[in-house]
SEZARO-179307 format. One record per residue: residue in three letters; x, y, z of N, C-alpha, C in turn. Coordinates in steps of 0.1 Angstrom, whole numbers, plus 2048, in hexadecimal, padded with zeros to 3 digits. Each point is the difference from the previous one (the first is absolute). Layout:
// SEZARO-179307
ALAXYZXYZXYZ/...
// end
This chain:
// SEZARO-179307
UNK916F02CF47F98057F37F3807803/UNK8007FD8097EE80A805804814800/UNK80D8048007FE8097FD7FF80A7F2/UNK7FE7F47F47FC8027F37F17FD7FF/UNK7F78058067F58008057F880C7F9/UNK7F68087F97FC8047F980180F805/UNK7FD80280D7FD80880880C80B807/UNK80B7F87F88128048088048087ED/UNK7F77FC7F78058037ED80880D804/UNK7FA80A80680680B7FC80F804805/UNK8037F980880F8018068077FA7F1/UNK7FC7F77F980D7F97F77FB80A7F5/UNK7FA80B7FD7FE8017F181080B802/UNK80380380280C80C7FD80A7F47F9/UNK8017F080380B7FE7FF7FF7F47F5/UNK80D7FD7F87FA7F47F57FA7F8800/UNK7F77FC7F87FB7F08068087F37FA/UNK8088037FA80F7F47FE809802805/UNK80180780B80E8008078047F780A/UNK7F27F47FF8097F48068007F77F6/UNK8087FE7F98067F77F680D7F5803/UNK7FD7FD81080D7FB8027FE7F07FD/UNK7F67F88067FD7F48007F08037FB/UNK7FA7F37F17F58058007F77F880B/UNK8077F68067FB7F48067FC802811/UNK80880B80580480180B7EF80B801/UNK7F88097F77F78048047F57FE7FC/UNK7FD7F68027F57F77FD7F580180D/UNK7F48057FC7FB8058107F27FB7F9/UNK7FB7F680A7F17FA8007F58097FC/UNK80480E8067F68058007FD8097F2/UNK80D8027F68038097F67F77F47F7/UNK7FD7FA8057F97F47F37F28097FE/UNK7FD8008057F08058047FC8107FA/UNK7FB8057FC7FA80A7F97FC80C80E/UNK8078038037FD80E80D7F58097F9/UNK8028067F47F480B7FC7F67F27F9/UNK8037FA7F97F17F98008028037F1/UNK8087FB7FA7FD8057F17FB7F67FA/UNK7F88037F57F87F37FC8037F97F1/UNK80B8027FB8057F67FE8128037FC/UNK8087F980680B8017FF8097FD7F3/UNK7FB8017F88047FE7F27FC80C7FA/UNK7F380880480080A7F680A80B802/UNK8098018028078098048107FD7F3/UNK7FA7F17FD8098007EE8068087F8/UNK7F28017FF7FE80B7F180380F805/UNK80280281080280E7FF813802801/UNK80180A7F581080180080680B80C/UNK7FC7F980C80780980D80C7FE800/UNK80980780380C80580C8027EF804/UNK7FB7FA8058057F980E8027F37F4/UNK7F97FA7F48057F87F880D8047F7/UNK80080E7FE8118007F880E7FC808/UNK7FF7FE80A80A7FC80A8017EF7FA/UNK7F67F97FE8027F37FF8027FC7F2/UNK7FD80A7F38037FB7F68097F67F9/UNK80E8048088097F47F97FE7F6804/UNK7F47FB8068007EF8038057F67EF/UNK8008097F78037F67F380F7FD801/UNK80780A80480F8038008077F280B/UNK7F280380A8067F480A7FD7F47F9/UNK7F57FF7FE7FB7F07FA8107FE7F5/UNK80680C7F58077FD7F68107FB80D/UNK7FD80B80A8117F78067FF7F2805/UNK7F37FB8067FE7F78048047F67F9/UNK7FC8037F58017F47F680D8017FD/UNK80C80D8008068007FD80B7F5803/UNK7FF80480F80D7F680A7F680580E/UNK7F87F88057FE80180E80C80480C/UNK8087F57FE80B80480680B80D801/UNK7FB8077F980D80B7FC7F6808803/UNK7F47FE8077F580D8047FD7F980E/UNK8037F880680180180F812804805/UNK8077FD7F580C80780880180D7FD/UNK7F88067F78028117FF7F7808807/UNK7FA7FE8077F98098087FD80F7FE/UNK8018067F980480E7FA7EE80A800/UNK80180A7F77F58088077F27FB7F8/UNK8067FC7F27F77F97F97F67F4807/UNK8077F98067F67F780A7F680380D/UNK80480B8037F580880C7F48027FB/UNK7FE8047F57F18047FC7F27F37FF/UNK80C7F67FA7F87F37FC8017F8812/UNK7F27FF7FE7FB7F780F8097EF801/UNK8057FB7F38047F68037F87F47F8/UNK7FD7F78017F67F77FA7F27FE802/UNK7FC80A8097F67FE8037F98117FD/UNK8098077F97FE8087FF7FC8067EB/UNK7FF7F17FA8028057F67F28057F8/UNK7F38008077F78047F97FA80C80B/UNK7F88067F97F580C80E7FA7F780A/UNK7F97F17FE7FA7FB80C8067FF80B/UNK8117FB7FD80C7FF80D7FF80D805/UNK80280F7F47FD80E80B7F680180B/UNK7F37FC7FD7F88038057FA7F980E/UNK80A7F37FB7FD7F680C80D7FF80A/UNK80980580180980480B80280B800/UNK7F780B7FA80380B80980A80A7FA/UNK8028037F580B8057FD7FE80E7F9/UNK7ED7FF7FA7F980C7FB7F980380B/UNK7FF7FE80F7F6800809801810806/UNK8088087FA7FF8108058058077F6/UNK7FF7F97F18028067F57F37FF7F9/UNK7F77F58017F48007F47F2802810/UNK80680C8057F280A80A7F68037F5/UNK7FA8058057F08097F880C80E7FA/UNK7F78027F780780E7FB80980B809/UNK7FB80680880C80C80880C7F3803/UNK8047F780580B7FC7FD80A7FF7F8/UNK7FC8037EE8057FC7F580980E801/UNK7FC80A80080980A7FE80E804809/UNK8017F98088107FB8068057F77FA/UNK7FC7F87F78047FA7F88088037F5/UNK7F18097FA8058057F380D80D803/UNK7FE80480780C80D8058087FB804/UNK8067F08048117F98028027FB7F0/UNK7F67FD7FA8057F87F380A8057F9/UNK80380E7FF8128067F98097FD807/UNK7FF7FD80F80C7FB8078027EF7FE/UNK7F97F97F58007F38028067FD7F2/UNK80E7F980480C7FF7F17F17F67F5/UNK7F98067F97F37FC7F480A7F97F7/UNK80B8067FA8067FE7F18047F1801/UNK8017F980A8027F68007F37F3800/UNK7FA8068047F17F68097F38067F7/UNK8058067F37F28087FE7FA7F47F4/UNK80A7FB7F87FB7F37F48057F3803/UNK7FE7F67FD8057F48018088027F4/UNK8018057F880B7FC7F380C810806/UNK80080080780F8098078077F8802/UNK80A7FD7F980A7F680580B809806/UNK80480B7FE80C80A8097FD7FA810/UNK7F97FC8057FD7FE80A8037F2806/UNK7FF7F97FB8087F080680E8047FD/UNK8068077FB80D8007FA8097FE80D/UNK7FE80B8088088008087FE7F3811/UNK7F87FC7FD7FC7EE80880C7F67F8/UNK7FC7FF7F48087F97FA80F8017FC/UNK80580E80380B8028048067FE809/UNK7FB80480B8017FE8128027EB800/UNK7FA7FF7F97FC7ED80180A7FD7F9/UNK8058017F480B7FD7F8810803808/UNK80080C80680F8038098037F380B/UNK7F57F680680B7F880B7FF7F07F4/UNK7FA8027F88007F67F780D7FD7F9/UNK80380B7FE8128047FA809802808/UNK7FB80080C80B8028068097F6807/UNK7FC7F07FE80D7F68038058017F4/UNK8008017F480B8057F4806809806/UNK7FD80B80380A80880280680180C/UNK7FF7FB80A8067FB8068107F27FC/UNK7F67F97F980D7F77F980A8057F4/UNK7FB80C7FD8058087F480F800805/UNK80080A80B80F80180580A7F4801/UNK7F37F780480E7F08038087FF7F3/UNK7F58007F88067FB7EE80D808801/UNK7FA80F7FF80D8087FE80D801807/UNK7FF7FF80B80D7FF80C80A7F77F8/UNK80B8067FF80A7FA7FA8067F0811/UNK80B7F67F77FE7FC80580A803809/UNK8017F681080680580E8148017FB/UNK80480980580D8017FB80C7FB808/UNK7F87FB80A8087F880F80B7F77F8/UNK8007F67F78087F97FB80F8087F9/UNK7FE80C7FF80B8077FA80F7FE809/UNK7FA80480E8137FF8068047F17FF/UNK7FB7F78038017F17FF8077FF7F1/UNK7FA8057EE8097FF7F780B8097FE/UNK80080880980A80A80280D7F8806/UNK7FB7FE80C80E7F58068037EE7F8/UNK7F37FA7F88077F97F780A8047F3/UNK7FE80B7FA8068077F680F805805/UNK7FE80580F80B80680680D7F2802/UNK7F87F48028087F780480F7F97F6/UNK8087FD80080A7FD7FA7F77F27F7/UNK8058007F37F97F67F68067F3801/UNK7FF7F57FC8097F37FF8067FF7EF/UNK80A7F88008057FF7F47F58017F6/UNK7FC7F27FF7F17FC7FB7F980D7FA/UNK7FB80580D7F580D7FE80780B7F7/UNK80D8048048078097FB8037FC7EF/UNK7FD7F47FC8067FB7F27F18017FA/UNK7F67FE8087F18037F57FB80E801/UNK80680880A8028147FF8018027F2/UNK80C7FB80280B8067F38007F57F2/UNK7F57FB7FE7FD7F57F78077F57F9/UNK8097FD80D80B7F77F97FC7F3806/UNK8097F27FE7F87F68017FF7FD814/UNK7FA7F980580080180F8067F4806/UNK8067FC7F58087F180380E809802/UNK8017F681180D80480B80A7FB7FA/UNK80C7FF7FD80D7F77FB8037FD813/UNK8087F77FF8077FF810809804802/UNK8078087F680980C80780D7FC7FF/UNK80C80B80680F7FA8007FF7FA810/UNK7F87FB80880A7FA80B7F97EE7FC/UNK7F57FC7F98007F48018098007ED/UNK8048087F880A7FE7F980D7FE803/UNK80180280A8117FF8077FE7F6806/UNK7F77FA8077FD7EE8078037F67EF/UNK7F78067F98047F57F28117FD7FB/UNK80480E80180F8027FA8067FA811/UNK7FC7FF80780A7F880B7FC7F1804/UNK7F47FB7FD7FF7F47FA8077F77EF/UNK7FD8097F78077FD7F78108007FF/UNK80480C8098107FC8048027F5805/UNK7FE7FB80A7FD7F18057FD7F77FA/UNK7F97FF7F88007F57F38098037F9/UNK8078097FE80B8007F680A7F7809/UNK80280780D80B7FB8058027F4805/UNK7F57F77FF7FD7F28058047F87F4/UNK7FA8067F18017F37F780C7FC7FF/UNK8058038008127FD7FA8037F580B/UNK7F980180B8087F78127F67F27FC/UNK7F97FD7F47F67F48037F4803806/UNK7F87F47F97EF7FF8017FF80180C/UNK8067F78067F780280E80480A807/UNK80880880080180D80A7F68097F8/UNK8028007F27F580B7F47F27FD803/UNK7FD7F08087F67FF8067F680A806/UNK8088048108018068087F88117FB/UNK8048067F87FA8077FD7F28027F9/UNK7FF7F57F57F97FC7F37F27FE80D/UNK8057F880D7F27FC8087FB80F80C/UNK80980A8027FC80D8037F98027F9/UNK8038037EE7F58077F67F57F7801/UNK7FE7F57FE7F97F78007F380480A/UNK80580380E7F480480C7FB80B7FE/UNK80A80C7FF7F880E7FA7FB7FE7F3/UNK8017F97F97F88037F27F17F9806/UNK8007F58067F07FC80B7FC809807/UNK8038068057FC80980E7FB80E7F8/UNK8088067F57FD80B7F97F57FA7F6/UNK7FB7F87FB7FA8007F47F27FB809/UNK7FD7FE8077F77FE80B7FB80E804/UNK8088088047FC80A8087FC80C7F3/UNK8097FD7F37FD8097F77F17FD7FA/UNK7FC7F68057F27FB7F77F47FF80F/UNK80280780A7F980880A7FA7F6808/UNK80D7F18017FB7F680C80A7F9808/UNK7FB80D8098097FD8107FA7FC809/UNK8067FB80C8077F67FF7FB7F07FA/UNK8077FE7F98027F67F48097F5807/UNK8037FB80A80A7FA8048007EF7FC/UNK7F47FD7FD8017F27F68048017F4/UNK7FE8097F98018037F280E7FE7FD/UNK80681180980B7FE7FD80D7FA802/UNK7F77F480E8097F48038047F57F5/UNK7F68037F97FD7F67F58088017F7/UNK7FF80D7FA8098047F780D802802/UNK8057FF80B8128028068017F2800/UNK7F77F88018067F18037FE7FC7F0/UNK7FC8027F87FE7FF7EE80D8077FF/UNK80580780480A8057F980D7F8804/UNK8017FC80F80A7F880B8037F67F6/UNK7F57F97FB8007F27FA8028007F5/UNK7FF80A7F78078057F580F802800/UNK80380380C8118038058047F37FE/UNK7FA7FC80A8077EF8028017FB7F3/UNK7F67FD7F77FF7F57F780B8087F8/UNK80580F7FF80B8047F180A7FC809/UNK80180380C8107F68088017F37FF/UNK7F47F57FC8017F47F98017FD7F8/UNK80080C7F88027F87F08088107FC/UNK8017F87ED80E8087F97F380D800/UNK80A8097F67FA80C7FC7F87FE7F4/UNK7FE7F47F67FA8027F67F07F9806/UNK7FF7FA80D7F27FA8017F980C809/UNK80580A7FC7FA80B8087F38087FD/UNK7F97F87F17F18087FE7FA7F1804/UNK8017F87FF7F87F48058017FF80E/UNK80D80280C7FC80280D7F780B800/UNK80080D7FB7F480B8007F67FB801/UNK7FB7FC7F17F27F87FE7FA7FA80C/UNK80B7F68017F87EF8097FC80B812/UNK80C8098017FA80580F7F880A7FE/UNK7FD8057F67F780F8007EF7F57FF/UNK8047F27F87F47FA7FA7FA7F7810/UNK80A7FF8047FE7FA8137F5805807/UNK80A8107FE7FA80D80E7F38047FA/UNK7FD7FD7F27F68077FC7F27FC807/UNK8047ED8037F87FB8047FA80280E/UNK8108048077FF80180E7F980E805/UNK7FE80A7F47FA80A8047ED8027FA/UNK7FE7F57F97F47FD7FE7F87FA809/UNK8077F18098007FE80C7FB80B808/UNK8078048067FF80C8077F580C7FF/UNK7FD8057F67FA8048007EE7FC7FE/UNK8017F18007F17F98007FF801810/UNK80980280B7FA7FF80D7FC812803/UNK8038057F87FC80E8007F2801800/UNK7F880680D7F78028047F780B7F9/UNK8078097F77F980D7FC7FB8007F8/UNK7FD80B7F67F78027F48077FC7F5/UNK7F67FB7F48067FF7F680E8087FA/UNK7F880A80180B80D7F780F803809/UNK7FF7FA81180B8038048087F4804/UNK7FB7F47FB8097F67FE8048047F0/UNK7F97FF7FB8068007EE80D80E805/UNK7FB80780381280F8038067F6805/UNK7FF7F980D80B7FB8088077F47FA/UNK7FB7F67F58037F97F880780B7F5/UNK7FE8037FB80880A7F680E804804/UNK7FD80980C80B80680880A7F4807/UNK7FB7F780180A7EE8068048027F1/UNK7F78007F880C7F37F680C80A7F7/UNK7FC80B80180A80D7FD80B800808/UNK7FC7FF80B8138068098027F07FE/UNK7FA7F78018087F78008088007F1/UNK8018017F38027FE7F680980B800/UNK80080980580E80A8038077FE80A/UNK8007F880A8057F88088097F47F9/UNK7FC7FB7F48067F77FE80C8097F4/UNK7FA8057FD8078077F580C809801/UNK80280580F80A8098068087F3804/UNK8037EC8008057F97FF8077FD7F0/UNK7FB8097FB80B8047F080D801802/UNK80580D80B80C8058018097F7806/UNK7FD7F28068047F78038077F87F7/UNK7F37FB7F28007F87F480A8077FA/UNK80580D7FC8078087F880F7FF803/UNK8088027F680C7FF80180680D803/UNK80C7FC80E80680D80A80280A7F3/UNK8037FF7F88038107F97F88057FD/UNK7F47FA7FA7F08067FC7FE80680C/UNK7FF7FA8107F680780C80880F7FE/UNK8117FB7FF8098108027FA80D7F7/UNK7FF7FA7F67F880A7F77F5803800/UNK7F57F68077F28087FE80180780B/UNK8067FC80E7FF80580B80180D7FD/UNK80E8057FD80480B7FA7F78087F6/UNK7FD7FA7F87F280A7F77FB7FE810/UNK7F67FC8057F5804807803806808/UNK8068058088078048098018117FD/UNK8088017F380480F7FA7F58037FB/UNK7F67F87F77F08077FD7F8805809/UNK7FA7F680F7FA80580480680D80D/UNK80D8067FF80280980580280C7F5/UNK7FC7FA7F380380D7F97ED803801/UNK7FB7F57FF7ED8067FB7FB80480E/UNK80980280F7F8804808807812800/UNK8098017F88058118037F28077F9/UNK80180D8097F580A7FA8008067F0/UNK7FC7F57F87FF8077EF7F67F87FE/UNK7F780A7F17F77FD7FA8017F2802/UNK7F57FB7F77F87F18038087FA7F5/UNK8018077F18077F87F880B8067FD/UNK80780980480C7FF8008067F880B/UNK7FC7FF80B8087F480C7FE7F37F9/UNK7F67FE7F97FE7F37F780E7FC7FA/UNK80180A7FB80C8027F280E7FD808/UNK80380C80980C7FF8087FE7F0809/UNK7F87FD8067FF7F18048057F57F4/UNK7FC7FC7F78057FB7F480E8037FE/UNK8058077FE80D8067F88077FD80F/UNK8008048088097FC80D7FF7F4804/UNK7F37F77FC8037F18078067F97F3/UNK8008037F180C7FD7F880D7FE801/UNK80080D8068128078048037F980B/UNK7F97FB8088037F680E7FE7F37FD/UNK7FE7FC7F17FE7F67FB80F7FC7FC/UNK8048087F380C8037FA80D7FE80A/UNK7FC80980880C7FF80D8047F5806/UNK7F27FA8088037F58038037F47FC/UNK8008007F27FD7F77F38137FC7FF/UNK80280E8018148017FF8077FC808/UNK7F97FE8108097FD80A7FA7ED803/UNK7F47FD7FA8017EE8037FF7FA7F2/UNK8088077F48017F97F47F67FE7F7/UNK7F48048017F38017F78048077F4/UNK80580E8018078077F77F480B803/UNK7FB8017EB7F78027F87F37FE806/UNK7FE7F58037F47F88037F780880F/UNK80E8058057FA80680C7F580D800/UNK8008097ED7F98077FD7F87FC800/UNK7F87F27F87F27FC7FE7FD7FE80B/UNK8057F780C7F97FB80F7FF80C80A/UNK8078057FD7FC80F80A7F48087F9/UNK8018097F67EF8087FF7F67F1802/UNK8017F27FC7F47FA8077FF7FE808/UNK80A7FD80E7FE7FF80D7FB80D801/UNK80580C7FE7F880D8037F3801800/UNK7FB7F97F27F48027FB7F87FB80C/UNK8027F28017F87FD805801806810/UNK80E8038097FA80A8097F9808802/UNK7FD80D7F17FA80B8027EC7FA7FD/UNK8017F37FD7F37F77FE7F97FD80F/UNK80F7FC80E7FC7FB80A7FE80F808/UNK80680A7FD7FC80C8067F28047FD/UNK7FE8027F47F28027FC7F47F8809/UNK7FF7F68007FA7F58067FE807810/UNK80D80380680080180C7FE80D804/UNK7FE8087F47FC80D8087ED800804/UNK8018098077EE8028067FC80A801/UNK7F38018007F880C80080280780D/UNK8007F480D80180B80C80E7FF806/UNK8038098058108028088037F480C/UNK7FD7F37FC8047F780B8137FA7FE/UNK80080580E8107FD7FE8047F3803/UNK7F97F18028017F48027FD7F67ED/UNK7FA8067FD7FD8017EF80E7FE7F9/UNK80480E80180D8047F780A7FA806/UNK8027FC80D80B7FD8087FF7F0801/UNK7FB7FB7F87FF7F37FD7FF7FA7F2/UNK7F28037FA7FD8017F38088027F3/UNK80081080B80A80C7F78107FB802/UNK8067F58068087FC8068067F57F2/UNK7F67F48028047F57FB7FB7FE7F3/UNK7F78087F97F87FD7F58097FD7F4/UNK80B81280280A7FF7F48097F97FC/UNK8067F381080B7F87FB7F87F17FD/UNK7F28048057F67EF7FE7FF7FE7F3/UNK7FD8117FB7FB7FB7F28078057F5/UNK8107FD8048098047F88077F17FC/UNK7FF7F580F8037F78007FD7F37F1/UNK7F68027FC7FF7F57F38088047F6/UNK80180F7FD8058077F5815800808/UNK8027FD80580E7FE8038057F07FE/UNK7F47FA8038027F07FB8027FC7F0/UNK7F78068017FD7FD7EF80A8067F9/UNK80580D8018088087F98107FA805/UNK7FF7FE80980F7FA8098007F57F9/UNK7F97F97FA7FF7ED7F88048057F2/UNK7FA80A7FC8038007F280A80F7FC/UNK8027FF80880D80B7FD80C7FA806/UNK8017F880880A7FD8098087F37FA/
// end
């Protein structure tokens, strides 16, 4: 700094005396404190309206940003902040004490390098404190990185979303549908029937009961305890609990014992053996399901679902209690219904044709074991009630152990009371 020394003035006069405006901190020089010409008093220089004070006028402008947002005036740095010394610059004592009028407030022949740069010095901004056009653009500059993580997040909002999932619904859509799915497409119901091949197991079980009753109970046995297992094993698995192997041990042996007691006694003690063994097993499946370890709600199903197959279990021991010409006729209705309600037609017209054909296999059969007449009324009800065990046994999803059991035994289980009863009072 010794070469700002009084005696060196005339080298700097050609050139600004604010053209270092870079740091006001960085030229802070011991010696600019001090009065080189000796002026006697450094305030009177106030009241004079020189050149070298219009440079500093917007100190109001700064005091007004300061207050504005401090912050948004050290991140803008811009041209408006060069003039102002900083905070230590906001009155004339800070000019005069670091140095910053120290080769602008010389004795007179100095002033006129002054006054002859002052058109080159942008005034319109720094000449009043009430110029506001002149912070404008600070406050602009300061407002653009303020906005700018919005706009940056702007685009996220808008970006549609990723479209990667498309081939993935493309290949589900492309995929072949299931019954099920294909029946809620096309808004029909999504309940599966079991079809013509577990209809043709029914119509070849029910031939079999036809052809047994006429030979005696105990060979008509034989059959009566086949339906008997599949109607346990299907009504188990149709109510979504596999493996069930106590259950439906339970129930095959409720029905066993049901066999036995109608081979011990006549045909009219045939609702009281029902009763006393359905009233037995009931207990034996209550039993049972107190050593059941699980939740409430899935012993109460498992109790539900025991005391059901078993009670169709006992009940498919009807065709036993019934007289050989009743089983020949309901067989026969069941048999020709449920192969007419599995052909491809509407829902209530196969209803219709199911009816009217397990009549006419009623009738028929009715002529060849002497029922007559009678064989019209016991056939549409054994039908009825088939197209009741079909319903029952159809499902929502395409499981072929369902229908091929369920869908199997349901129609001649629960055709069996209605062949008793109607075989007693028709016969």
């Amino acid at each position: 700094m010794s070469d700002h020394q009084p005696q060196h003035r005339p080298s700097y006069e050609p050139h600004d005396p604010y053209a270092p405006q870079g740091d006001p901190y960085a030229q802070q020089d011991p010696y600019a404190q001090q009065d080189p010409y000796g002026r006697p008093d450094p305030y009177a220089q106030q009241a004079q309206p020189s050149a070298a004070q219009t440079p500093y006028a917007p100190q109001a402008p700064y005091h007004r940003q300061q207050a504005y947002d401090p912050y948004r005036q050290q991140q803008a740095p811009g041209p408006a902040q060069q003039p102002a010394p900083g905070p230590y610059g906001r009155g004339r004592h800070a000019q005069d004490q670091y140095g910053y009028d120290a080769y602008g407030q010389q004795p007179q022949h100095g002033q006129p390098h002054r006054h002859a740069r002052q058109p080159q010095q942008p005034q319109d901004g720094y000449r009043a404190p009430h110029a506001e056009p002149a912070p404008l653009p600070t406050q602009h500059q300061t407002a653009s990185p303020a906005e700018e993580p919005y706009a940056r997040r702007h685009p996220q909002q808008a970006r549609p979303a990723p479209a990667a999932p498309a081939p993935a619904a493309a290949v589900v859509s492309s995929a072949p549908l299931a019954a099920n799915q294909r029946a809620r497409a096309e808004g029909r119901s999504p309940i599966i029937p079991p079809g013509i091949q577990p209809a043709a197991l029914t119509a070849g079980l029910a031939l079999l009961l036809a052809l047994t009753a006429p030979l005696g109970r105990p060979v008509l046995a034989v059959p009566v305890a086949l339906l008997q297992a599949v109607t346990a094993a299907g009504w188990f698995r149709l109510n979504g609990m596999w493996p069930a192997r106590q259950g439906i041990a339970l129930a095959f042996l409720a029905g066993l014992t049901t066999d036995v007691a109608l081979l011990a006694t006549d045909r009219e003690s045939a609702p009281l053996v029902g009763i006393g063994t359905l009233g037995v097993w009931c207990l034996l499946v209550l039993v049972l399901q107190l050593r059941n370890r699980s939740s409430a709600d899935e012993r109460m199903y498992a109790l539900t679902a025991g005391l059901t197959s078993t009670a169709l279990a006992v009940l498919a021991a009807g065709q036993l209690a019934a007289s050989p010409h009743a089983v020949v006729v309901g067989a026969a209705a069941v048999a020709v219904a449920t192969l007419a309600r599995a052909l491809p037609l509407p829902p209530v017209a196969s209803v219709g044709i199911s009816l009217v054909a397990a009549a006419g296999a009623g009738i028929a059969a009715g002529q060849l074991t002497g029922l007559g007449a009678s064989g019209a009324l016991l056939g549409p009800a054994a039908g009825g009630c088939a197209l009741i065990g079909l319903r029952v046994a159809s499902y929502d999803y395409p499981s072929r152990f369902v229908h091929l059991t369920a869908g199997v035994a349901l129609p001649l289980a629960l055709a069996a009371p209605a062949v008793y009863v109607l075989g007693r009072a028709l016969g």
